[in-house]
C-alpha positions in Angstrom: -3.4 7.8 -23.8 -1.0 5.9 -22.4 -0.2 8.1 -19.7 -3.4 7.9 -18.7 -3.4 3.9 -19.1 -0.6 4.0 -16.7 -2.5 6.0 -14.3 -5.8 3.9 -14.4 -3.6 1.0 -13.6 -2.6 2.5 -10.7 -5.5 3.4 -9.2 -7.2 0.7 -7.3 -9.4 3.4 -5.8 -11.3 3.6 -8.7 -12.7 -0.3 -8.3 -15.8 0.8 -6.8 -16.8 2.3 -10.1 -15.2 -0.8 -12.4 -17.7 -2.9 -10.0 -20.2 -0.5 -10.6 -20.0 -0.6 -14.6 -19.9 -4.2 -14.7 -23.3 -4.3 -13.0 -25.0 -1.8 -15.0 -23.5 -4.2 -18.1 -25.0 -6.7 -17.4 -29.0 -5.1 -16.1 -28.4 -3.9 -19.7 -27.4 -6.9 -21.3 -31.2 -8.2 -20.2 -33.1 -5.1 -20.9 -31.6 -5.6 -24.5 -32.7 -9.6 -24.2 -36.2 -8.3 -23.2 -35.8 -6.0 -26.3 -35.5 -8.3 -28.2 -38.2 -10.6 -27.4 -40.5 -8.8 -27.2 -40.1 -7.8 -30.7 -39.3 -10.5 -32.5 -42.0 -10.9 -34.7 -41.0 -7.8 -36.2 -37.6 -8.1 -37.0 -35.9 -9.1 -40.5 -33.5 -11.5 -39.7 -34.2 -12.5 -35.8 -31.6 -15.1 -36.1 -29.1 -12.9 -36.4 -30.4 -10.7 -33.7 -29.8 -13.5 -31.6 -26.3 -14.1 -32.4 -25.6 -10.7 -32.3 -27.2 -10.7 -28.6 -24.9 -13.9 -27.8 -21.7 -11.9 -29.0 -22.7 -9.1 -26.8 -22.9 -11.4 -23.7 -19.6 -13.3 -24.4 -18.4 -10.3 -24.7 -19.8 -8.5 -21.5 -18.4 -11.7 -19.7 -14.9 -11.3 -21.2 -14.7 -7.1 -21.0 -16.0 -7.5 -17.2 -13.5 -9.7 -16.2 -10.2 -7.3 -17.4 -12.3 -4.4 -16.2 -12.2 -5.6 -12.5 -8.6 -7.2 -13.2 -6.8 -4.4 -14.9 -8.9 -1.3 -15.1 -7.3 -1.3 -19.3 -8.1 1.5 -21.3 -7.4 -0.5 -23.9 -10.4 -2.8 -23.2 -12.6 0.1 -23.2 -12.0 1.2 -26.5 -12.5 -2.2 -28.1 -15.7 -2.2 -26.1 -16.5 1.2 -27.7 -15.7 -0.5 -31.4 -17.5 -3.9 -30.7 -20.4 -1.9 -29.2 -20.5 0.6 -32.5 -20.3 -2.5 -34.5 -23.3 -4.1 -32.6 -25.3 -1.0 -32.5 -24.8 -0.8 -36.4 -26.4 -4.6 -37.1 -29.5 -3.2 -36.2 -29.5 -2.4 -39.9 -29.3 -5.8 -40.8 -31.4 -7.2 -37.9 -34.4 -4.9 -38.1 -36.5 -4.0 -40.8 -35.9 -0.2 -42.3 -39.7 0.5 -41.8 -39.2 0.0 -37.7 -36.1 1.9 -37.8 -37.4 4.9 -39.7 -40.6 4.9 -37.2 -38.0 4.9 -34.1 -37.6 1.5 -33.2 -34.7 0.4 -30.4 -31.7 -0.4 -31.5 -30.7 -4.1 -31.1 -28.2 -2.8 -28.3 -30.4 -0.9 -26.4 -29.0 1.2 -23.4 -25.8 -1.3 -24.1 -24.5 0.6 -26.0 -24.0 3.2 -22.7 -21.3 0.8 -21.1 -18.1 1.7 -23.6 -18.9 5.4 -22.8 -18.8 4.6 -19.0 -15.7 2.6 -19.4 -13.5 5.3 -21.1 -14.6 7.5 -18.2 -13.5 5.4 -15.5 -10.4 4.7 -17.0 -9.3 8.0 -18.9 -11.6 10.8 -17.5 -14.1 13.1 -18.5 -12.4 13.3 -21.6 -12.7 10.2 -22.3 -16.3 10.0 -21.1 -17.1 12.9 -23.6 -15.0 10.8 -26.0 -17.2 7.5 -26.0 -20.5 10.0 -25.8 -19.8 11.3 -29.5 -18.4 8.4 -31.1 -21.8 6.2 -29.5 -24.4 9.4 -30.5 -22.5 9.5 -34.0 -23.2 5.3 -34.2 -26.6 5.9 -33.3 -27.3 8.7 -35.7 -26.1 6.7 -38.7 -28.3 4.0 -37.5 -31.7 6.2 -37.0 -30.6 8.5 -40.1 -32.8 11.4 -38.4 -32.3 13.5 -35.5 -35.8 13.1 -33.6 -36.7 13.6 -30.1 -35.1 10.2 -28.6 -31.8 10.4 -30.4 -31.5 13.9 -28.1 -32.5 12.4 -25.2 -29.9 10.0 -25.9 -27.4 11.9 -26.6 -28.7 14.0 -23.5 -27.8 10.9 -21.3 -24.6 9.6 -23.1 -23.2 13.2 -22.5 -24.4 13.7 -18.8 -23.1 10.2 -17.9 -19.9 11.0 -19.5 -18.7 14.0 -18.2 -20.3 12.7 -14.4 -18.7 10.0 -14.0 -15.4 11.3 -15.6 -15.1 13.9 -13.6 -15.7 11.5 -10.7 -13.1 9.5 -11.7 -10.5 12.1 -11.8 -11.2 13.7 -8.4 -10.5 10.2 -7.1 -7.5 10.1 -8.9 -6.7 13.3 -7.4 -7.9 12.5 -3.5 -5.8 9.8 -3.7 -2.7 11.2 -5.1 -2.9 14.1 -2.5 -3.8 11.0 0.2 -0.4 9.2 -0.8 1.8 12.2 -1.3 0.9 13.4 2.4 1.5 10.1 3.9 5.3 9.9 2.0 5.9 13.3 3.5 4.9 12.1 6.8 6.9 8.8 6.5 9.8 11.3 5.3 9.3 13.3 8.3 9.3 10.5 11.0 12.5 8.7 9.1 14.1 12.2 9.4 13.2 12.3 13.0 14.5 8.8 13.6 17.7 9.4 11.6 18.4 12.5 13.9 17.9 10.7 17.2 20.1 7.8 15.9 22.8 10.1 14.8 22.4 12.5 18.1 22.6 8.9 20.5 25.7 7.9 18.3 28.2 10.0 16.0 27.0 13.6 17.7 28.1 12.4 21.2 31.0 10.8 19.5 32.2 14.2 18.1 31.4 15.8 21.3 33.5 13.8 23.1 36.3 14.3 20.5 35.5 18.4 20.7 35.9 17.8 24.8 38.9 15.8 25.4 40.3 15.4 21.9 43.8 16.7 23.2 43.8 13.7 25.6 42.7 10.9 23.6 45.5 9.0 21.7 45.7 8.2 18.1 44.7 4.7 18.8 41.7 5.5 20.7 40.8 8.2 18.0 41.4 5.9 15.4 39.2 3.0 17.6 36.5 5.7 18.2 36.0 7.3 14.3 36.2 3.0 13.4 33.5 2.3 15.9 31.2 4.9 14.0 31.9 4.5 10.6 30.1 0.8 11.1 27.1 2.5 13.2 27.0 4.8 9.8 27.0 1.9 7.5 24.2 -0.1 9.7 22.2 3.1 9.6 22.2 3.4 6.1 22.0 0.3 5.0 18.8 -0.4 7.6 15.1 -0.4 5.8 13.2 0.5 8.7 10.3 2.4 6.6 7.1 0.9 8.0 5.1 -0.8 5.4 1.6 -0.8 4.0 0.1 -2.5 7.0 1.6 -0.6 9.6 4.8 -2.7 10.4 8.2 -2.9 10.3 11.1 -4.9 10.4 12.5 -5.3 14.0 15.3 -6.6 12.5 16.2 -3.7 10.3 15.5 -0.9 13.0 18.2 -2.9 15.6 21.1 -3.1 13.2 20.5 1.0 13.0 20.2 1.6 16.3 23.0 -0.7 17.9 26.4 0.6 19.2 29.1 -0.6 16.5 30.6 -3.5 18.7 27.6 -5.3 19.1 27.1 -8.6 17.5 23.4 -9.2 16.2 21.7 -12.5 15.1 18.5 -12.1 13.3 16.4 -14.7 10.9 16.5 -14.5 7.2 13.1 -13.4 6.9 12.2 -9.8 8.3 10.9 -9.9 11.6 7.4 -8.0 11.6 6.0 -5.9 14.5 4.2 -2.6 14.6 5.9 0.6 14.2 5.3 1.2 18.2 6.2 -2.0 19.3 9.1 -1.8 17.6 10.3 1.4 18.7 9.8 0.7 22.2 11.5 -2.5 21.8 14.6 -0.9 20.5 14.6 1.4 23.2 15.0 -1.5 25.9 17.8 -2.6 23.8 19.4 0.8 23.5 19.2 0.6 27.3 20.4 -2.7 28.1 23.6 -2.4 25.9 24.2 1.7 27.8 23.8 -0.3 31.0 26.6 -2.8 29.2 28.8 -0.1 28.2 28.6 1.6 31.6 29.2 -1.2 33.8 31.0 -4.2 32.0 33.0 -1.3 30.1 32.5 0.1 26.4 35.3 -2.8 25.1 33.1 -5.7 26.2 31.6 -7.9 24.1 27.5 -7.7 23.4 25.8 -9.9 21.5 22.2 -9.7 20.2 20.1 -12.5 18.9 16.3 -12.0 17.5 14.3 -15.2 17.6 10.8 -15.3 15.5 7.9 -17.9 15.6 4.8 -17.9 15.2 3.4 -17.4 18.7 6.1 -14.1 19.2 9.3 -12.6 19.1 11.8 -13.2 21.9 15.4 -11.2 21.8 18.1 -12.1 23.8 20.9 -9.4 25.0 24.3 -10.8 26.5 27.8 -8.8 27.5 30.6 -10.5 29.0 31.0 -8.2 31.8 31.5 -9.2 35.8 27.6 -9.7 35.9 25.4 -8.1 38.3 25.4 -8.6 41.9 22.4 -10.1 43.5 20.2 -7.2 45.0 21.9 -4.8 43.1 18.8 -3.9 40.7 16.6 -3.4 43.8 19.5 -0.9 45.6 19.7 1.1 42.3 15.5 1.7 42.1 15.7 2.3 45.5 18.5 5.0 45.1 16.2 6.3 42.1 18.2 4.7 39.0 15.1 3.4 37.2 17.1 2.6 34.0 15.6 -1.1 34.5 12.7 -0.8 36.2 11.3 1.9 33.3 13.4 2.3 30.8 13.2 -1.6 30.5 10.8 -3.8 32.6 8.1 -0.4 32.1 8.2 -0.4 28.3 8.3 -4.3 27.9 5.8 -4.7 30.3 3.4 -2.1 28.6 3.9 -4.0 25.2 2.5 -7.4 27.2 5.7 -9.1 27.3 8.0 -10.5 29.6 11.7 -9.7 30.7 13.6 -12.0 32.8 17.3 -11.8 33.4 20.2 -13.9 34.2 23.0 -13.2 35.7 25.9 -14.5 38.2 28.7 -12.5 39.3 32.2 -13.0 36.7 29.3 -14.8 34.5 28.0 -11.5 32.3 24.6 -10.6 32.3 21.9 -11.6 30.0 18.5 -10.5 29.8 15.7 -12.2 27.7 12.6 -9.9 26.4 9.5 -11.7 25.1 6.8 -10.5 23.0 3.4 -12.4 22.2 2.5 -11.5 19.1 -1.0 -9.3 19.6 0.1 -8.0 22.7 -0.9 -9.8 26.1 
């Protein structure tokens, strides 16, 4: 059982059917009022028929409210013991002359909820559980086996096994929802692990593989140091998108930047969609190979992320000899569209805005804005 207490607490799927219980409760909960009034004349001890009737409301206030909070199977099997107990003051409550001739018992269809409960929360075993031990209360009650007592029994069992088996196949649905969605997570964080490693430490060893009996120790040694720290950003990023969809900007730049860069982020994770993301980190992954190849792979690049609540603006500065003015057009023109697509496409398609600055022996800095929402 308490496997199966773990696993109803884990399943917020099954809410629909914790709503739907506490509604038949408490339609019940009247029908056994109306019960009772109507045959009040004829009980022993009405009195107590009506303090038993207030105990059962109390508790159908208290047992509803964990229901929908926790889903405990605990609370369902006290509610199958105060419910037995209930069921059984019919004894006291009604006269032995109205129970031998088949009167209700004080609980009424009532006594259905507990049997409902241990369904929901621990299957159709647990439905079929709360059916016998509620047919077995109302046999020692009745003290005969006549025609209602099986339709009783009749219902207690059907509603049982129904709506325990429910239960379980949306424990299952869900379980088989969840494991597909890790494996495709999995797959994409693969993915992005293999293109991070490729645009990094692969052409890195390549490199080595090529020209390795040119390259001195230092520039080995400067080389293997550079991507040891891309390794350690990579791993220690948490780019896995969350529940909602987004990610952390933050998280996925500190994997996907070359070693020297610099970055500047907020404290608090910086939240975009998965896409958004991406094809943010692409423009940067551009703008510092545009750094690399022009102000030279020792330069200096520094990377600050900026978050408020109208959007997120990054900034991307080298130290290089700047570009010269008309420069950007005569590369597009000559078919270099490393800018114009690689950067001003993608930002634009997100809805934001890139503007650059730039002088020459000044650097170059470009400035990427994204509303949040999209344009």
């Amino acid at each position: 059982m308490t496997v199966d207490a773990v696993r109803a607490r884990a399943h917020p799927d099954l809410i629909p059917l914790w709503r739907g219980l506490v509604v038949y409760r408490v339609v019940a909960l009247v029908a056994a009022v109306v019960n009772l009034v109507r045959g009040i004349d004829g009980w022993a001890r009405p009195a107590l028929g009506v303090a038993v009737l207030a105990a059962m409301a109390v508790w159908t206030a208290s047992s509803s409210w964990r229901y929908l909070r926790t889903g405990d199977p605990a609370a369902a099997v006290a509610d199958l013991v105060l419910t037995a107990l209930a069921a059984a003051s019919t004894l006291l409550v009604d006269t032995p002359a109205r129970i031998a001739g088949g009167g209700a018992v004080i609980t009424t269809v009532w006594s259905a909820g507990p049997v409902l409960a241990l369904a929901i929360a621990l299957g159709w075993r647990g439905g079929l559980t709360g059916a016998l031990v509620t047919i077995g209360v109302l046999f020692g009650v009745r003290q005969a086996v006549d025609t209602d007592l099986l339709f009783d029994a009749q219902l207690l069992l059907v509603a049982g096994l129904a709506v325990g088996l429910a239960a379980d196949t949306m424990r299952r649905s869900t379980e088989r929802l969840r494991a597909a969605v890790a494996r495709e997570a999995a797959t994409a964080e693969r993915e992005r692990l293999a293109r991070d490693i490729h645009d990094g430490v692969l052409q890195v060893l390549a490199l080595v593989r090529r020209r390795g009996g040119e390259l001195s120790r230092e520039e080995l040694a400067h080389l293997a140091g550079e991507q040891e720290v891309a390794l350690r950003r990579l791993i220690t990023s948490t780019p896995e998108a969350r529940p909602d969809g987004t990610v952390d900007l933050s998280s996925r730049l500190a994997g996907a930047l070359p070693a020297r860069a610099s970055l500047a982020v907020p404290a608090e994770p910086v939240l975009l969609s998965a896409a958004d993301a991406d094809e943010l980190v692409a423009v940067l992954r551009e703008a510092a190979a545009n750094a690399a190849t022009h102000a030279g792979a020792d330069a200096g690049l520094w990377v600050l992320v900026e978050d408020d609540d109208a959007g997120v603006t990054v900034s991307v500065r080298d130290d290089g000899g700047g570009i010269p003015e008309g420069r950007l057009d005569e590369a597009a023109a000559e078919g270099h569209l490393g800018v114009a697509s690689s950067m001003r496409g993608r930002v634009a398609a997100l809805g934001g805005t890139i503007s650059l600055h730039t002088a020459p022996g000044e650097g170059t800095e470009w400035e990427i804005r994204l509303p949040r929402g999209g344009a």
